[in-house]
C-alpha positions as CSV (number, residue, x, y, z in Angstrom):
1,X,79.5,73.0,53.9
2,X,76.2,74.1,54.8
3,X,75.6,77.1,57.8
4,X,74.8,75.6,60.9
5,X,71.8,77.2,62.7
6,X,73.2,78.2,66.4
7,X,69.6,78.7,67.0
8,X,68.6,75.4,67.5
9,X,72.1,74.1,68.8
10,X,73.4,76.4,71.9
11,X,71.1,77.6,74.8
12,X,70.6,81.3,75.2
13,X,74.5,82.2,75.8
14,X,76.2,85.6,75.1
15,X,78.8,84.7,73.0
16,X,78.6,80.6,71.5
17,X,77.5,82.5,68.2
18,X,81.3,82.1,67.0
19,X,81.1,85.9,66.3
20,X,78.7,86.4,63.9
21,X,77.5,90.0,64.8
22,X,74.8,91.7,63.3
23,X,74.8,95.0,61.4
24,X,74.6,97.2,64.5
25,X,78.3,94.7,66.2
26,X,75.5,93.2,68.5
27,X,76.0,89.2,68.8
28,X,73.4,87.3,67.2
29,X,73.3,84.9,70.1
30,X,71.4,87.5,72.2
31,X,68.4,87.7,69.7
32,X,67.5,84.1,70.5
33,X,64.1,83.9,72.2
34,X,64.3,81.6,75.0
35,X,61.7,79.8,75.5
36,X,61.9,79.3,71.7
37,X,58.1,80.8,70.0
38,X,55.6,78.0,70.1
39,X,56.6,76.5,73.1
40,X,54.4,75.9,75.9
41,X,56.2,76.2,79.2
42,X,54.5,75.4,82.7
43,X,53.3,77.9,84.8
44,X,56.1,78.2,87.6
45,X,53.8,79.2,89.6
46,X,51.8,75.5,90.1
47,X,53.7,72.6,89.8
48,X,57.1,73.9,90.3
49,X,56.1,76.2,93.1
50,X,54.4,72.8,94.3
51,X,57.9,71.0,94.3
52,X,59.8,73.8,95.8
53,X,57.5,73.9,98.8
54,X,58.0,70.2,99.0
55,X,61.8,70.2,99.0
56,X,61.9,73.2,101.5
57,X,59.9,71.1,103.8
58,X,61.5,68.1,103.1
59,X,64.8,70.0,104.7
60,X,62.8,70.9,107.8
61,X,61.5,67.8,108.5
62,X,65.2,65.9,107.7
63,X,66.4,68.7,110.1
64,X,63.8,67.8,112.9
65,X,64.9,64.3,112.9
66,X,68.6,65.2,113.2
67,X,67.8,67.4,116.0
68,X,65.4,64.7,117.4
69,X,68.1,62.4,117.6
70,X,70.8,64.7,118.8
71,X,67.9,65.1,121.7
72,X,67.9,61.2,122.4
73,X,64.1,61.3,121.0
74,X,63.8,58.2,118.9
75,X,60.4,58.7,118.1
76,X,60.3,62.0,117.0
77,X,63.7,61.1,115.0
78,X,61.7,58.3,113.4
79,X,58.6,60.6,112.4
80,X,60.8,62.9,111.2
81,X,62.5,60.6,108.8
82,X,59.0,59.4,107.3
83,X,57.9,62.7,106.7
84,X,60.7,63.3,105.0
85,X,60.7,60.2,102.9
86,X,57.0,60.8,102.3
87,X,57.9,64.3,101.0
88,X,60.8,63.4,98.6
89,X,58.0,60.7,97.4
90,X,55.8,63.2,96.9
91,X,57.9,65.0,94.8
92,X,59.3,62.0,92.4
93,X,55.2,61.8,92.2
94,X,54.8,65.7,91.4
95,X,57.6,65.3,89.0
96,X,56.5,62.9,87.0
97,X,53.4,63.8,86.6
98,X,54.7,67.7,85.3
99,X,56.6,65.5,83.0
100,X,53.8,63.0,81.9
101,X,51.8,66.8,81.2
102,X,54.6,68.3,79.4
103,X,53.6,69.7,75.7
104,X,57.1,69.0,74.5
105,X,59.4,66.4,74.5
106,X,63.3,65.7,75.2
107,X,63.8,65.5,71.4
108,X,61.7,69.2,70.4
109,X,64.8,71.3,70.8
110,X,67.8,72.8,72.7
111,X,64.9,73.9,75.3
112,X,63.0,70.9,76.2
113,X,66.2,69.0,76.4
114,X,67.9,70.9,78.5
115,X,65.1,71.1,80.5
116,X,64.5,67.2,81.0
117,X,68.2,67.2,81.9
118,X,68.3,69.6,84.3
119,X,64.8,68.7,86.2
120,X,65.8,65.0,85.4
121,X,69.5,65.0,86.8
122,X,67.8,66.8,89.9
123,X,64.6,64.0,90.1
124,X,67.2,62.0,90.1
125,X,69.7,63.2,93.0
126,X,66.1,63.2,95.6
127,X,65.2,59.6,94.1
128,X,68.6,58.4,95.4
129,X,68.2,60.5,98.5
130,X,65.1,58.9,99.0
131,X,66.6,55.4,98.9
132,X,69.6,56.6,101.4
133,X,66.6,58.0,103.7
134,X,65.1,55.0,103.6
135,X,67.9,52.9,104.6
136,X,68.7,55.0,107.6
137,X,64.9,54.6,108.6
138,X,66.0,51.2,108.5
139,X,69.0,51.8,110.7
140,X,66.8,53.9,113.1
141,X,64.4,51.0,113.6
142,X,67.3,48.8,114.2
143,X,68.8,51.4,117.2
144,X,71.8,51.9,115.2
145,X,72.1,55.6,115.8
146,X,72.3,57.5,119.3
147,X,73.1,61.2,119.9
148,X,77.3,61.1,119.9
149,X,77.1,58.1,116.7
150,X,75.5,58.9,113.9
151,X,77.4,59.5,110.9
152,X,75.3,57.4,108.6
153,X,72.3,60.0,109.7
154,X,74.3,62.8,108.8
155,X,75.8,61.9,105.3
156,X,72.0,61.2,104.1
157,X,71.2,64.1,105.6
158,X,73.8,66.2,103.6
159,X,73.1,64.2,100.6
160,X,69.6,65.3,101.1
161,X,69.0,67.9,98.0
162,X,68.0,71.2,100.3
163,X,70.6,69.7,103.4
164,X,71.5,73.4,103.5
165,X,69.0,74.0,105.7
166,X,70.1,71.0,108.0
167,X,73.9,72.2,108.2
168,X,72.8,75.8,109.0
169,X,70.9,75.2,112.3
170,X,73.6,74.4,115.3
171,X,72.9,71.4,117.3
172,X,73.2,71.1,121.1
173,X,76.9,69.9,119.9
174,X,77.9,72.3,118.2
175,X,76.8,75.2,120.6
């Protein structure tokens, strides 16, 4: 049975290496380089950073339109909901172009694929978000939510990938 190389199948872990130990007792496992030589990784300070600052406004703006509505200001609720759409747009847009730029691709290696996973579950999770916000801007146009009923708001809203930010700031209700 031929050696399998743990290099190529296990992400950087501290102990997957089934105990093969070096001559010093260290665990092999550790000595991985991660990202693997000869791959070209994005600067995380561009598009990523880009994406980040996105998202964290994204949560300011969702939270604007909660308080907005908690106020009785339709408008501002309304405007605060595009934004937000807008921004989680933006970063499907963002995202896909960091992806269409990538110098590696799902099938190079335990890196790349767990990186088109990860960032691709989470693309994902805001493209669905999107959707729900977009529905509730539906609802909003309608006059389906007012400041005591509004449940539909609130469980796109925690859906909403940085929501943290919305469930962290009291509303008039809540003080």
């Amino acid at each position: 049975m031929p050696t399998r190389n743990y290099k190529k199948e296990y992400a950087r872990t501290h102990g997957t290496a089934k105990g093969k130990l070096d001559r010093a007792g260290r665990n092999k496992a550790r000595k991985m380089l991660n990202p693997p030589k000869g791959v070209e990784v994005f600067d995380p300070f561009h598009l990523p950073l880009l994406n980040t600052v996105i998202l964290l406004t994204s949560g300011t703006t969702c939270t604007w339109a909660h308080h907005a509505l908690i106020e009785g200001n339709r408008k501002s609720m309304i405007w605060g909901l595009v934004a937000t759409i807008f921004l989680g747009v933006l970063f499907s847009f963002v995202q896909a172009y960091e992806y269409s730029h990538a110098k590696f691709a799902f099938g190079d290696g335990i890196y790349s694929s767990t990186f088109f996973m990860a960032t691709g579950f989470h693309g994902f999770h805001v493209l669905v978000g999107t959707i729900f916000l977009i529905v509730v801007l539906f609802r909003a146009l309608a006059g389906h939510f007012k400041p005591g009923h509004h449940f539909g708001f609130e469980a796109a809203a925690w859906y909403w990938p940085v929501s943290y930010t919305h469930l962290t700031l009291p509303t008039n209700r809540e003080v």
